[in-house]
N, C-alpha and C positions, 0 to 999 in steps of 0.2 A: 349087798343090796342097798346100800344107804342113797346111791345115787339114781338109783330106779323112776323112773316116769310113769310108766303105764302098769297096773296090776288089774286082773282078770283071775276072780275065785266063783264066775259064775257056774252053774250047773252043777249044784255040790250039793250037801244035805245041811249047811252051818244053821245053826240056829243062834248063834252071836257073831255080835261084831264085838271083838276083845281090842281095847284101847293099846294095850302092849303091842299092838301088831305093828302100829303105825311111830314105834320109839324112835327106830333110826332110819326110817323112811321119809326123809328131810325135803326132795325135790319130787314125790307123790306126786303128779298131775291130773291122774284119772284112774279112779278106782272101779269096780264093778263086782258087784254084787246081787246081781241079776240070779232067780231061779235059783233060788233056795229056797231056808224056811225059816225065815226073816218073823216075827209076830209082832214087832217093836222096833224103833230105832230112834235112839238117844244121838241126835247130833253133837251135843257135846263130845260123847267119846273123837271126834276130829280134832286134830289139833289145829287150835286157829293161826300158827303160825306156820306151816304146810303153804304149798302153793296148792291146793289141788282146785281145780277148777271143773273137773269132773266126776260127777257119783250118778250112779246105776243101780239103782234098787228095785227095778220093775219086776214080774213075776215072783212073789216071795205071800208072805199072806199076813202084811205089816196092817194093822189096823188101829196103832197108837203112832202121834211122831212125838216125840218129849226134845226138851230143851234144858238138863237139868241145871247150866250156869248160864246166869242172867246173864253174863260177862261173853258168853260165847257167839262170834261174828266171825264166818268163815268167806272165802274166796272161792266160793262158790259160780260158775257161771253158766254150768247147767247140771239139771237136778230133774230124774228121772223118778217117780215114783208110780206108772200105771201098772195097771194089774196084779192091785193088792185089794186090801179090804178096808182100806178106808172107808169113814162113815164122815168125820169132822176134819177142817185143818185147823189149826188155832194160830193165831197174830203171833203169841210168844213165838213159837217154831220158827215162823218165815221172816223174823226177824235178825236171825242166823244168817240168812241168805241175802245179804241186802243187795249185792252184786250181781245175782242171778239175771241169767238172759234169756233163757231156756227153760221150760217148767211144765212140767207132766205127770198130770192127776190123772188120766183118762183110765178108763176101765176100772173104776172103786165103784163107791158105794153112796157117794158124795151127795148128799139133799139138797146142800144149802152154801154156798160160801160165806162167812162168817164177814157183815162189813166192816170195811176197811182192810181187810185180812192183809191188803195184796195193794193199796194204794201206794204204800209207802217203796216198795219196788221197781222205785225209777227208772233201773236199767230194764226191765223185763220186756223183750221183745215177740216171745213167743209162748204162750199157754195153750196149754190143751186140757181140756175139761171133759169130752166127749166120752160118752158112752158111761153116763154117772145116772145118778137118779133127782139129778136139779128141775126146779119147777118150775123158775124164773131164773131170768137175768137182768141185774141190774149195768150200768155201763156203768153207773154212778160209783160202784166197786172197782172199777178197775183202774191202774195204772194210764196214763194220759200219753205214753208213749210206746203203747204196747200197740204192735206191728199185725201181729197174728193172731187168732182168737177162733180155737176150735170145740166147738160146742157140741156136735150132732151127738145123733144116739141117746136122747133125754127123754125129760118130760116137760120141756121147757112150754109155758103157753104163752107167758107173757114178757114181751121184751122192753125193758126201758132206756132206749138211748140215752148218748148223751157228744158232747162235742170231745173226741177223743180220735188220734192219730195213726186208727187201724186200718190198715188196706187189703186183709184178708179176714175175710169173716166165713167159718161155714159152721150152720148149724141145722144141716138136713138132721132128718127123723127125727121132726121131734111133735110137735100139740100146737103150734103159731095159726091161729086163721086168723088173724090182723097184723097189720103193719101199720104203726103210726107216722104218721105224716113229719115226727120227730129226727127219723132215718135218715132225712137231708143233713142232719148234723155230724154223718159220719163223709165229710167231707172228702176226705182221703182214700176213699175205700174202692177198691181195685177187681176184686173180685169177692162176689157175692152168691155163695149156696143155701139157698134153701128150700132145696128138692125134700121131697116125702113130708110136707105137714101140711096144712089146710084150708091155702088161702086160696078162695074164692078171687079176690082183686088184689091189685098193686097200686099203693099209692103214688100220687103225681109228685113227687120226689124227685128232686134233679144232683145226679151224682156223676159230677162232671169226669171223675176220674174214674170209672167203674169200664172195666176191659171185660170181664165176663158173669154172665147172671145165671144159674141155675134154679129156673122153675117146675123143672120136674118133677111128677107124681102132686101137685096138688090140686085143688076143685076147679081150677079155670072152666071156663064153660065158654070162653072168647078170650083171644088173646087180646089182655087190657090197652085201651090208650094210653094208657103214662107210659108202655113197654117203647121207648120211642129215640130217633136221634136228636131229639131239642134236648128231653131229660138225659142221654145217655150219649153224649157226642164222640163217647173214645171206645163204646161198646164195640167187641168186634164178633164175642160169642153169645150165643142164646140157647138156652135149651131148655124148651115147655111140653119135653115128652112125657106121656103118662097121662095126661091131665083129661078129664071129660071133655075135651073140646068137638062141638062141632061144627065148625070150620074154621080153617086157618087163616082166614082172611086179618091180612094185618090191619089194624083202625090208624094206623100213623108211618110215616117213614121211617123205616130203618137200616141203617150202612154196617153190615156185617161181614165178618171171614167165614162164619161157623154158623150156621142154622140147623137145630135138631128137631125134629116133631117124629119120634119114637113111639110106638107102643098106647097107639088111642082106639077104642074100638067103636067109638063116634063116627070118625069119620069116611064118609062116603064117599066125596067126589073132590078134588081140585079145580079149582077153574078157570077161566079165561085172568081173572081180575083178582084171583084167591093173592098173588104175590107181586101184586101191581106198585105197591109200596117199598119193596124188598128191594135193598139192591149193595152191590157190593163198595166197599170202600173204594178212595178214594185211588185208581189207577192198579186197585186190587182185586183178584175174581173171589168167587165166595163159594164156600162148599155147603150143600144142601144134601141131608140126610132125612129120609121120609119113612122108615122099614117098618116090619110088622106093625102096619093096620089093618085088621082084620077085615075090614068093610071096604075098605079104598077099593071100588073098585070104575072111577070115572076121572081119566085124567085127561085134560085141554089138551089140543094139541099146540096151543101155543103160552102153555103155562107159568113157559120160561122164557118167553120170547126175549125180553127188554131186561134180563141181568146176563152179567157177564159172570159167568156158570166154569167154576173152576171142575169141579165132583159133583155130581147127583146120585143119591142112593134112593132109590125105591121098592127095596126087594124086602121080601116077604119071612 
């Protein structure tokens, strides 16, 4: 076994990781230890001169992570720990990991990220946080080169930007009815969900890279004018189902692939000038999905006259 790469002890009943396991396991890449019953884990027990660049600790019921040698820095490059019981992570811990790319808290227990915890993880391109018990977010915590950033399933209500080089951000279901005008500072940012929380408006925010928006399930009552191709000029998707709106009438130009307006029990009628503004990219047609609205029941007959109409869905 000493020249072993890959090992898999997931779905077992261990309740340790024994430091002897890994003696003459010298080229270890990826370990997994998933779906046990894991209550702790001492990263030290790795050996920091191992290659492994992979560990799996997700479903186990870990609610401590320890670091007992100050000295311990491992090649770590993704580090998997949701669906445990975390409550805290501590700076000591992730200071083990300074390599990490890949990073997965989701499904714990998590209130608060401890600041700084995760600055110093230069390499870090992708976190997930989602479905924890956080109440805010700071951007001011996080790493300046982190790519991805999944948040939803919280309690998050208040966001605080900052100028950092993320281009996927979702943080549906969570407690946001504002968005500061700050948001422009996420320059970079590609795709944007923040379906199911509670914004009434959208601020006039110009996110010159943003490819798709997800405002589904929140208080819209009009689709806002910042929703628009001046703020949003590489937008191709949109989608504001759910929301109280009654009526779809766009307030600004918009060049889209994807239009969704799903599941609104507002709306009554479409009309002559409801999608007067709408229209497809440039030499591209544009798919429109309209389905269960319980009310709709008056549509133009010339509602789509003037877009060049890849799909239309209307069904019930």
């Amino acid at each position: 076994m000493k020249y072993l790469k890959q090992l898999d002890l997931s779905g077992n009943l261990l309740e340790n990781i024994h430091i002897d396991v890994f003696e003459d396991l010298s080229d270890l890449e990826d370990l997994s230890y998933s779906n046990n019953r894991l209550s702790s884990f001492n990263i030290s027990v790795l050996n920091a001169n191992f290659p492994l660049v992979k560990l799996n600790l997700s479903h186990n019921m870990i609610n401590s992570l320890e670091r007992s040698s100050q000295h311990m820095v491992t090649s770590l490059k993704v580090l998997d720990l949701s669906y445990n019981n975390l409550t805290y992570v501590y700076d000591d811990f992730l200071k083990a990991v300074p390599r990490v790319e890949y990073l997965d808290f989701s499904f714990n227990r998590l209130s608060e990220l401890e600041a700084n915890a995760l600055m110093h993880l230069q390499y870090l391109k992708i976190l997930r946080i989602n479905d924890n018990r956080l109440l805010s977010l700071s951007f001011q915590d996080l790493p300046l080169r982190l790519e991805e950033l999944h948040a939803g399933g919280n309690f998050i209500g208040i966001l605080l930007p900052k100028k950092i080089s993320i281009r996927v951000l979702n943080i549906e279901n969570n407690r946001i009815s504002d968005l500061r005008e700050e948001f422009s500072l996420l320059e970079e940012l590609m795709h944007l969900n923040i379906s199911g929380n509670f914004l009434s408006e959208f601020p006039s925010v110009k996110l010159k890279h943003l490819e798709s928006l997800d405002l589904s399930f929140n208080n819209l009552t009009i689709i806002p004018k910042s929703i628009s191709t001046n703020f949003f000029p590489m937008l191709k998707i949109f989608n504001v189902s759910g929301n109280p709106l009654q009526d779809l009438k766009l307030q600004s130009e918009l060049k889209l692939n994807i239009f969704e307006a799903n599941y609104m029990d507002m709306i009554e009628g479409i009309h002559e000038d409801t999608f007067e503004k709408l229209k497809g990219r440039a030499n591209e047609c544009i798919n429109v999905t309209i389905s269960n609205n319980n009310k709709l029941s008056v549509m133009a007959e010339n509602a789509f006259h003037d877009i060049n109409m890849c799909f239309v869905s209307i069904s019930c």
